[in-house]
C-alpha positions in Angstrom: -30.5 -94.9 -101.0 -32.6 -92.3 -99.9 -31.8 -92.3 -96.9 -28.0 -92.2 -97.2 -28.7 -89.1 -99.6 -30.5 -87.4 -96.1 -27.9 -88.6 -93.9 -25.0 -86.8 -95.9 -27.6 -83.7 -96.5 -27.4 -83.8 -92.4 -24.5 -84.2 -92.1 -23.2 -81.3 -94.5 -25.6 -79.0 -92.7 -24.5 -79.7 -89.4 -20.9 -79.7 -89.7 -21.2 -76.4 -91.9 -22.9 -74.9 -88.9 -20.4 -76.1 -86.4 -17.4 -74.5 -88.4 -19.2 -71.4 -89.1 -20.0 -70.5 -85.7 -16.6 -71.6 -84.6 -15.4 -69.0 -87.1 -17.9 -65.8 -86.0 -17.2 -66.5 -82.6 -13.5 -67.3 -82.8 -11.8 -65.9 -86.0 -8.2 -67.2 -85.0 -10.2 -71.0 -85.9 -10.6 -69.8 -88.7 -7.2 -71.5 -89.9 -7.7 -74.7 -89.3 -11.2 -74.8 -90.6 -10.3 -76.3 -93.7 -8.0 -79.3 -92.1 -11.6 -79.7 -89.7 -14.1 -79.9 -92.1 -12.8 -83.7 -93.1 -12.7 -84.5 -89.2 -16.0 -82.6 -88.4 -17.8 -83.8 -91.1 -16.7 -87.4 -90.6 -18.4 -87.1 -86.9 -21.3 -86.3 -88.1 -22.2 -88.2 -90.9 -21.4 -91.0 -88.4 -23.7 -89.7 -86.5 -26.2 -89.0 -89.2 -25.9 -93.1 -90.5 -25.4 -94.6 -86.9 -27.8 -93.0 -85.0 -30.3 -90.7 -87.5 -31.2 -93.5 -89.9 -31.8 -96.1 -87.7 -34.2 -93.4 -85.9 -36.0 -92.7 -88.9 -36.5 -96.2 -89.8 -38.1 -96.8 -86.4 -40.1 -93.5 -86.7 -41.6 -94.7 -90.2 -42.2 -98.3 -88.7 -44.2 -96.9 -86.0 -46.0 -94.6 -88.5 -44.4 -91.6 -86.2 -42.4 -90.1 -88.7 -43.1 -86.1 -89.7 -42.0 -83.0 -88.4 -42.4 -83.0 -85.0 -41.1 -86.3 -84.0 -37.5 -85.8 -86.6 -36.9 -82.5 -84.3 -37.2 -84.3 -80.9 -35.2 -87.2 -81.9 -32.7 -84.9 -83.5 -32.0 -83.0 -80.8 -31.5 -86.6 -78.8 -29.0 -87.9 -81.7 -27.1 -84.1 -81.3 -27.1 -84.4 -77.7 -27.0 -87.8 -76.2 -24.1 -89.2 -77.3 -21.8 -86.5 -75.2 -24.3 -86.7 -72.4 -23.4 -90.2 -71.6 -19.7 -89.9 -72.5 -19.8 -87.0 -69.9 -21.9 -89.2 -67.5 -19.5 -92.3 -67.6 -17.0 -89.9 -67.2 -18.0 -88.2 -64.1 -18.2 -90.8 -62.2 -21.5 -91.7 -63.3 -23.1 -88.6 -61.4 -24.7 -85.8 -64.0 -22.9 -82.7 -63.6 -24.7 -79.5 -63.5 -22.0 -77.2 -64.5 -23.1 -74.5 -66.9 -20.7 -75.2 -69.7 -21.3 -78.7 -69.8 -25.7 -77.9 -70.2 -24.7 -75.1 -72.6 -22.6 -77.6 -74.5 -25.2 -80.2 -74.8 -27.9 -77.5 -75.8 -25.7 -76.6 -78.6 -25.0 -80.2 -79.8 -28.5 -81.1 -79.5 -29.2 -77.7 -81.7 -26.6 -78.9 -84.4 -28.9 -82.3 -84.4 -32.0 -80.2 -85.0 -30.2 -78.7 -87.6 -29.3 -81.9 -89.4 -32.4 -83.3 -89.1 -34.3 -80.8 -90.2 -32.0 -81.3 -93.5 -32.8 -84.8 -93.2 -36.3 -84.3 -93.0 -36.5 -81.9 -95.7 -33.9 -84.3 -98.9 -36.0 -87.5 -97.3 -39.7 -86.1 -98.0 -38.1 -84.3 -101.6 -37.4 -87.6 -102.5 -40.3 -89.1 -101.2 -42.9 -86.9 -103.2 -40.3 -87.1 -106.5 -40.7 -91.1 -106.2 -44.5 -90.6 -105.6 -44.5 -88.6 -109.0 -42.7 -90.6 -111.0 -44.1 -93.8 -110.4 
């Protein structure tokens, strides 16, 4: 349960990013921000459950999980899924366009983002189960 309850906190925070900055760098978005956040939020709570727990869960088996192994593996969970959709795409060759590295940085940021939310609900509710039992 606790983990479901970080995934969505991750989720929230990286699709709330996403739309923001689509909106302060792109006002005309702004319009279809509310018929996005369904869709955006969708992709990333998929994300968050399909990729970020199952991380987690292999971080706290190994006894790896704090800080500064979440950030790392977010940034992998933000950014390797387009990588390789790009890759397979491209003819399996790893193109070194700008747009498609400046792309990748920023989806790997968003997955810092929603891990350091993740991170943050999981050890809340970590320490409040410590407390109360």
């Amino acid at each position: 349960m606790k983990a479901l309850f970080a995934a969505f906190a991750a989720a929230v925070a990286s699709a709330a990013l996403l739309l923001l900055a689509s909106a302060v760098f792109d006002p005309s978005a702004a319009s279809w921000l509310v018929v996005g956040l369904p869709v955006v939020l969708a992709v990333t709570l998929a994300h968050s459950l399909v990729l970020g727990v199952p991380a987690m869960l292999a971080l706290r088996s190994a006894q790896l999980l704090r800080w500064s192994t979440v950030l790392p593996a977010g940034f992998a969970i933000g950014a390797l899924p387009s990588a390789l959709v790009g890759w397979a795409r491209s003819g399996n060759s790893i193109a070194a366009e700008p747009s498609t590295w400046g792309g990748l940085l920023m989806l790997g940021g968003l997955g810092v983002v929603g891990a350091i939310a993740f991170w943050r609900v999981w050890s809340r509710l970590d320490r409040a189960a410590l407390r109360s039992s």
